[in-house]
N, C-alpha and C positions, 0 to 999 in steps of 0.2 A: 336240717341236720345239726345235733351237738358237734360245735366244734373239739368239746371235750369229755370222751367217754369216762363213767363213775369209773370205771376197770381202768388201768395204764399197761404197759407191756409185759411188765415185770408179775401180772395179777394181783398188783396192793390196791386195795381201797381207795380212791383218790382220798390225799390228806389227811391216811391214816398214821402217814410220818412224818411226811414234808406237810407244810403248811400248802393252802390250795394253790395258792396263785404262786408257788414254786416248782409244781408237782412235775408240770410238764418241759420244763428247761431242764431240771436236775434230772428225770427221766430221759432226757434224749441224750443226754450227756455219758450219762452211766450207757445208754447201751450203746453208742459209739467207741465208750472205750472196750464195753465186754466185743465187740465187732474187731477192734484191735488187737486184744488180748490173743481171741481165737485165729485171728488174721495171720502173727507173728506164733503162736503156738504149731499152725498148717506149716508155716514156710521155714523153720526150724526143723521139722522133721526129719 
């Protein structure tokens, strides 16, 4: 199994932004906070 799929969550290219061996930390990160973002946008309601 790739540990690291060409595609990432967001649908970019791997390292077609971030440099490769960035792609997947900066990726978990962003969508942690998009998970908070939408987390505290629910409970604001």
């Amino acid at each position: 199994m790739d540990p690291a799929p060409p595609i990432n969550i967001f649908g970019v290219p791997k390292g077609d932004v971030i440099p490769h061996g960035l792609n997947t930390p900066v990726g978990s990160v962003m969508a942690l906070l998009g998970l908070l973002f939408i987390y505290r946008e629910i409970k604001s309601s």
